[in-house]
C-alpha positions in Angstrom: -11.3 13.8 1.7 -10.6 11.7 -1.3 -11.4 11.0 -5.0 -10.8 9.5 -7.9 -9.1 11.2 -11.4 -10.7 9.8 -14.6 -8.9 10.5 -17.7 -11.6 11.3 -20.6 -13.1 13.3 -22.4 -16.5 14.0 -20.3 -17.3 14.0 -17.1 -18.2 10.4 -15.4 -18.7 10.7 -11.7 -18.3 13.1 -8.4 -17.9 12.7 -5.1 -17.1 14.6 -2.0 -17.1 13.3 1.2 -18.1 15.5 4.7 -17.5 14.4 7.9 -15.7 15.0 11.9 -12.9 13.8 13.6 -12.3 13.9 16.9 -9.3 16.6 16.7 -7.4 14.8 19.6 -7.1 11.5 17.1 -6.7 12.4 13.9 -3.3 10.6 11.4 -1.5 12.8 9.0 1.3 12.5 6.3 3.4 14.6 8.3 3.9 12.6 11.5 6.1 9.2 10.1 9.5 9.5 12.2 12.6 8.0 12.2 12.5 4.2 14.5 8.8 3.6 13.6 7.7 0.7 11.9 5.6 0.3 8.7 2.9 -2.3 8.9 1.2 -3.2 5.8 -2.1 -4.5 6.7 -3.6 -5.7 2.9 -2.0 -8.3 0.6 -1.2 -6.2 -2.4 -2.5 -7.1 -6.4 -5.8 -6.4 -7.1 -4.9 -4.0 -10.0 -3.0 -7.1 -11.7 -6.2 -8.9 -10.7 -8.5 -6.9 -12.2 -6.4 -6.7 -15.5 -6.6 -10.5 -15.7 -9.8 -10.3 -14.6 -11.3 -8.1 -17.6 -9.2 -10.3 -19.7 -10.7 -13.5 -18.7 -7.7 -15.2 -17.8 -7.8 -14.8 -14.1 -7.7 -18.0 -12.0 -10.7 -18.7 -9.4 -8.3 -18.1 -6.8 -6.9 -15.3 -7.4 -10.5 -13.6 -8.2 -12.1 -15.0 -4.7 -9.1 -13.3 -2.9 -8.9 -10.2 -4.6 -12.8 -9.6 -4.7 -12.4 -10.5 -0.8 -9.6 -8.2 0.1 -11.4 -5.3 -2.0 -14.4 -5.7 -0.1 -12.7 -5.9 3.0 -13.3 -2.5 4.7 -10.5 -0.7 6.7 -12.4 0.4 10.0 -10.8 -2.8 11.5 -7.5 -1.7 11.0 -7.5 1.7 11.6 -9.2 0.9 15.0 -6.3 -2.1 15.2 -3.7 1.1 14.4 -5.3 3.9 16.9 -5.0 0.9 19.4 -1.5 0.4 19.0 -0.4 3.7 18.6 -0.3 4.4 15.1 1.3 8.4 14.4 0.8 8.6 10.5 -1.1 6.6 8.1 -2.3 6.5 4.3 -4.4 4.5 2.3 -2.6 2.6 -0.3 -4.6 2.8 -3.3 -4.1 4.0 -7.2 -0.5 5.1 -6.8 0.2 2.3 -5.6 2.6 1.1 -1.9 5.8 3.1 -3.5 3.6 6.1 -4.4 1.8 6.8 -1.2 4.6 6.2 1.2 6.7 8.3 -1.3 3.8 11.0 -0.1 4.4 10.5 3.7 8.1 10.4 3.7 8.1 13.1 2.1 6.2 15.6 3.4 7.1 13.9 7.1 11.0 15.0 5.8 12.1 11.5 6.2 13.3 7.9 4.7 12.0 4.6 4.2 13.9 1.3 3.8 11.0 -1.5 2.7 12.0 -5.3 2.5 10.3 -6.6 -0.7 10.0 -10.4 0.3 7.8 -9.0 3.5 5.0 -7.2 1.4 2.2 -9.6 1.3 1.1 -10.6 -2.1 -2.7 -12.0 -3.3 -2.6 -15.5 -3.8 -1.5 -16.5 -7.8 -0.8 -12.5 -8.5 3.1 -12.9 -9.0 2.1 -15.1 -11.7 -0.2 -12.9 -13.6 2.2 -10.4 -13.5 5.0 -12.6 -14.6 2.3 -13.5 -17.5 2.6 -9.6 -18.3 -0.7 -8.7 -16.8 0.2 -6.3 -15.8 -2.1 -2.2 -16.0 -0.8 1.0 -17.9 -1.2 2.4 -13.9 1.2 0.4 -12.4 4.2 1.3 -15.0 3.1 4.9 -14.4 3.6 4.2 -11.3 6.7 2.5 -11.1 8.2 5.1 -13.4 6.9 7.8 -10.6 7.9 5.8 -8.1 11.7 5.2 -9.2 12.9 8.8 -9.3 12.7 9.0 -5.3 13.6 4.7 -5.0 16.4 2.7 -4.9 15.8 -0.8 -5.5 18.3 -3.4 -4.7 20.0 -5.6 -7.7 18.3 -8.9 -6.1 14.5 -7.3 -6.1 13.1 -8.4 -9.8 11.2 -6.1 -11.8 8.1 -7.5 -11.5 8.4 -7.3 -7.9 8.8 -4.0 -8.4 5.9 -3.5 -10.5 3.8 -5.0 -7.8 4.9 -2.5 -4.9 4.0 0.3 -7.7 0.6 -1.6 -8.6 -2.5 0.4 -8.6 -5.1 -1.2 -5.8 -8.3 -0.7 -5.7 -10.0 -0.4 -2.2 -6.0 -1.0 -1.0 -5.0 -1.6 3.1 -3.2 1.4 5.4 0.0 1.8 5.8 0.3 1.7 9.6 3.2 4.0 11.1 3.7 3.0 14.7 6.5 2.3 17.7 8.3 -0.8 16.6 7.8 -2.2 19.9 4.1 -2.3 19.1 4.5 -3.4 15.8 4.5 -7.2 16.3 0.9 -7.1 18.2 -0.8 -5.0 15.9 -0.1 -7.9 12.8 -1.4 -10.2 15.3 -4.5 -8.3 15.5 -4.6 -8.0 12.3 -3.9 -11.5 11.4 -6.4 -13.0 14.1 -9.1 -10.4 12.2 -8.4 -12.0 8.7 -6.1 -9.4 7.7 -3.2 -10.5 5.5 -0.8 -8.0 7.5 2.7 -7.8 7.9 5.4 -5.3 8.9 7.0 -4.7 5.9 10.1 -1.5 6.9 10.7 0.7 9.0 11.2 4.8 9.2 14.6 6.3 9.2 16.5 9.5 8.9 16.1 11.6 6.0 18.7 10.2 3.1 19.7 10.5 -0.2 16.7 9.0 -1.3 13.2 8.5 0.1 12.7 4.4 -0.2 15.3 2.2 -0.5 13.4 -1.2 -0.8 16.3 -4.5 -0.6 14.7 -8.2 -1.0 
């Protein structure tokens, strides 16, 4: 099941999704444990992207390759994950990478230690955020984000922004064995996903994410 919140004054649009899962197979928030890796298996940026884009200042480049990644479904890599033994899984969409695995280490009752410099970013989005392109989401998000984080000095606060940035049509965030981690971003990779391990799962600590450069 999922949705989307509009903040207004009416009423805009509804959805609700029915369907089956095999109950042998299915991913929850609860299942992330401590030794797993975290693969990332979208470039992150599309809601800087769209920002520039509404603004008409957003370079070819950077349009072609968010408008690709956004129409880039996920079946490939959730069949990539089941394959390589994924446990747990979310979407990462308008909270953002911080605010969904905040959700899964959390109700899973552990930690998460992200390297920023791993996340994969959309080509020329650093920029446009550096150029303060940056949506009224993404600081929400950030500012949600930082009560349960603890970002290293070195990470700057743009790159910050970007882990909090709100995606549309976002990648998964792949919980699986770390041993099976490095084959499942080649998968990924040799399907045209910009993929990556990006952290790993660890036991419960002070705080939920500790993201270091």
């Amino acid at each position: 099941m999922g949705g989307h919140t509009i903040i207004d004054p009416e009423p805009k649009a509804g959805l609700s999704v029915t369907g089956s899962v095999d109950p042998a197979r299915p991913w929850t928030h609860r299942a992330a444990t401590p030794g797993h890796a975290i693969v990332l298996s979208k470039a992150i940026g599309t809601g800087v992207a769209v920002n520039a884009m509404k603004k008409l200042v957003c370079p070819d480049e950077a349009q072609r390759a968010a408008i690709a990644s956004m129409r880039r479904l996920n079946r490939a890599a959730c069949e990539a994950g089941q394959a390589h033994g994924a446990v747990a899984a979310t979407d990462v969409t308008g909270f953002g990478l911080l605010g969904h695995l905040r959700n899964v280490v959390e109700t899973s009752g552990v930690s998460a230690r992200i390297e920023a410099g791993s996340v994969p970013l959309l080509p020329g989005i650093r920029a446009l955020a550096e150029a303060g392109m940056i949506p009224g989401g993404t600081r929400k998000n950030l500012a949600y984000a930082s009560t349960v984080t603890s970002f290293a000095d070195d990470v700057p606060e743009v790159l910050r922004l970007l882990l909090a940035d709100a995606q549309t049509s976002g990648g998964l965030l792949l919980f699986v064995p770390e041993a099976h981690a490095a084959a499942l971003v080649r998968r990924l990779a040799d399907e045209g996903h910009a993929a990556a391990r990006i952290g790993e799962v660890v036991d419960r600590d002070d705080v939920a994410i500790r993201v270091t450069q």
